[in-house]
N, C-alpha and C positions, 0 to 999 in steps of 0.2 A: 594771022591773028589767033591768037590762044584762045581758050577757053573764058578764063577771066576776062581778059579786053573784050572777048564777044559780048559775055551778061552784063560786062559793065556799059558796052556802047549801046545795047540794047533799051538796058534799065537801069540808068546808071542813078547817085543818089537824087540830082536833082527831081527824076521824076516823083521819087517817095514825098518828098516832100509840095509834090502838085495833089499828092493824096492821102498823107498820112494826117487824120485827126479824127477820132471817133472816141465817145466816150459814151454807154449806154446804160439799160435796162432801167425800162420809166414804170409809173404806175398806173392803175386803172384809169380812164377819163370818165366823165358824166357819160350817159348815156346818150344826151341830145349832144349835137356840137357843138365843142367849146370852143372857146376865140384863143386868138394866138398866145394872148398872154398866159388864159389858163394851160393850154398844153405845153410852154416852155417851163412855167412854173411846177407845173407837175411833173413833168422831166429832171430839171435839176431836182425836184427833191427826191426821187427816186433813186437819182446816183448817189445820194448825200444830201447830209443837211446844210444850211447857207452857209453856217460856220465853217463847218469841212472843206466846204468849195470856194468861199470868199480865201479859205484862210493856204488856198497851194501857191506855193511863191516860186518852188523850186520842183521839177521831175528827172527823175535819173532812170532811161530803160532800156534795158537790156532785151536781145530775142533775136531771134533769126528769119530768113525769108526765105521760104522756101519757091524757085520756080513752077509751076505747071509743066514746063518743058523737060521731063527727066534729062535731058541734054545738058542741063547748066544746073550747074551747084548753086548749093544751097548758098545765104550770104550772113557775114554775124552781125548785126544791127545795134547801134547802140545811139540814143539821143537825151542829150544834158537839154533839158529847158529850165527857164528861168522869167518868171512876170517883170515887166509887162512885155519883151519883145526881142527876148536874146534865145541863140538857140545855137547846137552843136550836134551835130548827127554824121555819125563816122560808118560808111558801110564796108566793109570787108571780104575779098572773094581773093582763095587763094594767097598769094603774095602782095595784092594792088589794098590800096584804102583810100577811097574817097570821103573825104572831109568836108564838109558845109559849116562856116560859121557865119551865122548873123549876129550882128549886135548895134541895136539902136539902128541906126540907118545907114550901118555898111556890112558890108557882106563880101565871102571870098569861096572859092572852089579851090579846092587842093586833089592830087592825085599824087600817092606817094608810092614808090617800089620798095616794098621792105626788103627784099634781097640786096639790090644795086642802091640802098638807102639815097634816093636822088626824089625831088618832090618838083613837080608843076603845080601854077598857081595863076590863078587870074581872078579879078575882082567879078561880082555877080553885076550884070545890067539891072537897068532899074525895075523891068514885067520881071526879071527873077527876085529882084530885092523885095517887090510886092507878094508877091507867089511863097516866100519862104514866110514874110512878115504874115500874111493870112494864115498859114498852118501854122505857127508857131501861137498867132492868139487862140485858134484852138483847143489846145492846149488846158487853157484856162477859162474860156470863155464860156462852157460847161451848157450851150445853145443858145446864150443872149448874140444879142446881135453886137458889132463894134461899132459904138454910136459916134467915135471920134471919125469914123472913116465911113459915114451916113450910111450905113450899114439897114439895111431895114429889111422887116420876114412879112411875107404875104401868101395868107392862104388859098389854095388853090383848089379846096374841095376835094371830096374821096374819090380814091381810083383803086384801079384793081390793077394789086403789083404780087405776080406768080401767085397767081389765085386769094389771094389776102386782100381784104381791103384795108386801105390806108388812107390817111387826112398828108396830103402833102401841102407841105411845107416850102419856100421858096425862100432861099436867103440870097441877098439883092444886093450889090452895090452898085454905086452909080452908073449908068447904062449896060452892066451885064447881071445875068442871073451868075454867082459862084458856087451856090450848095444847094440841092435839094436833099431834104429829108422827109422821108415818108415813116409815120408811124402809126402804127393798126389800130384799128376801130376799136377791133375787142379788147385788149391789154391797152393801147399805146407805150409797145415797145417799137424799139427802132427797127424796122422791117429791113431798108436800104438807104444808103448816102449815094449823093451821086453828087460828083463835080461837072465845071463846065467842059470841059475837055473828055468828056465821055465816060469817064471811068467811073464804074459803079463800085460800092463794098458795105459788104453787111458781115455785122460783128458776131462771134459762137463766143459762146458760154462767159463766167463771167467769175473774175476774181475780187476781193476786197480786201483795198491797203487803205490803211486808219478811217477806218468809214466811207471810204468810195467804191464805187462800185467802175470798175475799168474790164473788159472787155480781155480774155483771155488769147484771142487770135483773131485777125481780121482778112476773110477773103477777100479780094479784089479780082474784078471783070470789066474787059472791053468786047463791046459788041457779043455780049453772052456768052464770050469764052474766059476763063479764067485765065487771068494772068498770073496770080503769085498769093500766097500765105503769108503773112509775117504771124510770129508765133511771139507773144510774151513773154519771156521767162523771169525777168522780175521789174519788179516798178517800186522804186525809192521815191517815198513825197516828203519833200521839204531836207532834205541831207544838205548840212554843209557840200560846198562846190569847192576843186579846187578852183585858187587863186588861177587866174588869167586863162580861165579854159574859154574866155568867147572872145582870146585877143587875136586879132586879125595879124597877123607874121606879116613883116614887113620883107623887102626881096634878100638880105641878108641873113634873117632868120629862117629862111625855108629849110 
């Protein structure tokens, strides 16, 4: 096994998208505790105004992932979204491109060899077609909940996360917890996200495209070790899309 097929079997796209959605930097809260609605409310307006964030239809982002493991190369990251639930995220190591399209309620995995231009494909199961459908409202969801899919956030009271206190947050769907967000007493910035499947990631520094505020790099950790950086390098909101980038190839077109 190569180098490439290692990082890719290791971490290959589908995991990014079991963790890829953060969007940060919130504002002061009251000083006593506020209830959920204020802290989500105060949140979005923090990244932007409702206009700004009602009004993203379309993200175009570029950036790379760098491992923790100096053994594995870095990977070049690129993900087309589009509201309410289409999504395209192409990861890159070496020669190999792993491709993820969802769109509406079908979804595909591709695995292409740029050298031996030859591509494997198989449809996403249905926990993946959920798994991508949740990161991709993300996206856009800018910390409301997804009330078509009884989505609801319940507060859990402050705790103390790497010496910080935080008001965490619980976002719920039907019999599982899927996101914890903890965000600090003093600021009510985002401290750490953490999914159901372990993975923690908390967002550094912060860039602003047409009035958002999006997050310059996001670490992620399992079990207190890092796993990987994805790095930002540029974030398009709202760009014309080309034509048919969320169309699922049929076994002729591969």
């Amino acid at each position: 096994m190569n180098i490439s097929d290692r990082w890719l079997s290791e971490s290959s796209s589908m995991k990014f998208f079991l963790i890829l959605c953060s969007v940060t930097v919130l504002s002061p809260l009251l000083a006593q505790t506020p209830s959920v609605s204020e802290i989500v409310s105060r949140a979005r307006a923090a990244v932007g105004s409702e206009r700004a964030l009602t009004g993203v239809i379309t993200l175009n982002i570029r950036g790379t992932l760098e491992p923790a493991d100096p053994r594995l190369p870095a990977a070049k990251l690129r993900i087309i979204a589009r509201k309410p639930c289409s999504q395209r995220m192409e990861l890159t190591v070496n020669d190999i491109v792993e491709t993820t399209i969802l769109h509406g309620k079908s979804g595909c995995l591709m695995r292409s060899n740029l050298l031996t231009e030859t591509t494997q494909m198989r449809v996403l199961t249905a926990p993946e077609l959920d798994r991508v459908a949740y990161a991709t409202r993300q996206f856009f969801s800018f910390y409301r909940p997804h009330k078509k899919s009884n989505e609801r956030i319940h507060y859990r009271g402050i705790v103390d996360y790497r010496g910080v206190k935080c008001y965490q947050l619980d976002y719920v769907l039907p019999e599982r917890v899927t996101t914890t967000r903890l965000f600090s007493v003093a600021d009510a910035s985002l401290v750490a996200e953490k999914i159901d499947n372990g993975v923690e990631s908390m967002n550094v520094g912060t860039q602003t495209v047409d009035g958002i505020n999006f997050p310059k790099k996001i670490e992620y950790y399992e079990d207190g070790q890092k796993l990987h950086t994805v790095i930002f390098t540029e974030i398009i909101v709202n760009q014309p899309l080309e034509r048919g980038v969320f169309n699922i190839p049929k076994a002729s077109e591969k």
